[in-house]
DRENRO-449669 format. One record per residue (C-alpha): residue in three letters; x, y, z. Coordinates in Angstrom, 1 decimal, always signed. Example, Ala and Ser with C-alpha at 12.3 -4.5 7.8 and 13.67 -1.06 7.14 Angstrom:
REM residues 2
residuo; px; py; pz
ALA; +12.3; -4.5; +7.8;
SER; +13.7; -1.1; +7.1;
END
This chain:
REM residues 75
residuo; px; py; pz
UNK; -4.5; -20.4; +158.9;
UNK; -4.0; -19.3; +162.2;
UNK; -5.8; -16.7; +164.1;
UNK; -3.0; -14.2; +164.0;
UNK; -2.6; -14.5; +159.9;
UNK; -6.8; -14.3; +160.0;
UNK; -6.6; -11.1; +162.1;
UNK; -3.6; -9.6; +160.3;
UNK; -5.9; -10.2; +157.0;
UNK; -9.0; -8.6; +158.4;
UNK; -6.4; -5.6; +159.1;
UNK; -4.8; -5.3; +155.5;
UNK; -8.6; -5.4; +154.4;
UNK; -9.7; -2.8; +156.7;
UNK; -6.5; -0.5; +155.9;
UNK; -6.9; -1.2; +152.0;
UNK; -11.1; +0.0; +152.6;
UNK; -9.8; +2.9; +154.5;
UNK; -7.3; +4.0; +151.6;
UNK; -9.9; +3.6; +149.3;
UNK; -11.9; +6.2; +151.0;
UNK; -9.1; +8.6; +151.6;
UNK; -8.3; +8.3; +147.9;
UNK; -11.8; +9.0; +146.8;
UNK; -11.7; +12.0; +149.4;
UNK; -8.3; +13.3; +148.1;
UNK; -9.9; +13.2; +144.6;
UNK; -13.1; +15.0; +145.0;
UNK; -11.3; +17.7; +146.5;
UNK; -9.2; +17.2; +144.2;
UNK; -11.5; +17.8; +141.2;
UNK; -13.4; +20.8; +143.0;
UNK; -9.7; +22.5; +143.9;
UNK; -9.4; +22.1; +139.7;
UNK; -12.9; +23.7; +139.0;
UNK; -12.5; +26.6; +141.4;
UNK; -8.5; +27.3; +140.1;
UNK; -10.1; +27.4; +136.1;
UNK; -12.6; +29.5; +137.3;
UNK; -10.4; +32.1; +138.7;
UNK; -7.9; +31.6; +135.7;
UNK; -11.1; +32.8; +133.4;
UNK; -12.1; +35.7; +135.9;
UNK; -8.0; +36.2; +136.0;
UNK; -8.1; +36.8; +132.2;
UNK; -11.0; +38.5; +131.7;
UNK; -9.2; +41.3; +134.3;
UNK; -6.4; +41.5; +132.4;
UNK; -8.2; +42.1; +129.1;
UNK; -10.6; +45.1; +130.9;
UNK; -7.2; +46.4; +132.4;
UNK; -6.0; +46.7; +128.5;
UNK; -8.8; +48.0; +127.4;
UNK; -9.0; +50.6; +130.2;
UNK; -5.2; +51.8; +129.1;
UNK; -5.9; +52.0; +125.9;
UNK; -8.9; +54.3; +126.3;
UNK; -7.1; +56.4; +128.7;
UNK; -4.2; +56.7; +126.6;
UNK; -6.7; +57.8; +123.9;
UNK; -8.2; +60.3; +126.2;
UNK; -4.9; +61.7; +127.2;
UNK; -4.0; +62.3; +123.6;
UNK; -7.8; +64.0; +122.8;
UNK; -7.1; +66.3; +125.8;
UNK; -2.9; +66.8; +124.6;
UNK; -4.4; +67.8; +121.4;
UNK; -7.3; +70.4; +122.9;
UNK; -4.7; +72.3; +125.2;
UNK; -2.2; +72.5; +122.0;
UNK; -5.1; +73.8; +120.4;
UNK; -6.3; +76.2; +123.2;
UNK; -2.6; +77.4; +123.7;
UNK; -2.6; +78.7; +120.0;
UNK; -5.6; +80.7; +120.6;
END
């Protein structure tokens, strides 16, 4: 082998180690980018069903307070 295929070898090596790395890097963040968009997806839902539950008791309360004016107005 000559020095120039020895050196190009210890540069694929060195590249291949470096890729490793970055791949391990790109997958942690990767993994924590997951975890925090399935946190907000739960916290996203949860919203959603207190917003629901919010129209539903203020459509109730509209209709308690429809029904005591109609009341009062017949008085």
């Amino acid at each position: 082998m000559t020095y120039k295929g020895m050196f190009d070898e210890i540069d694929l090596s060195y590249k291949f180690r470096k890729l490793k790395k970055r791949i391990k890097e790109l997958n942690n963040s990767l993994s924590i980018a997951l975890e925090v968009n399935d946190k907000y997806q739960r916290e996203n839902e949860k919203l959603k069903e207190d917003l629901a539950r919010a129209k539903e008791d203020h459509q109730y309360d509209n209709l308690v307070h429809q029904k005591e004016l109609e009341s009062l107005r017949k008085k």
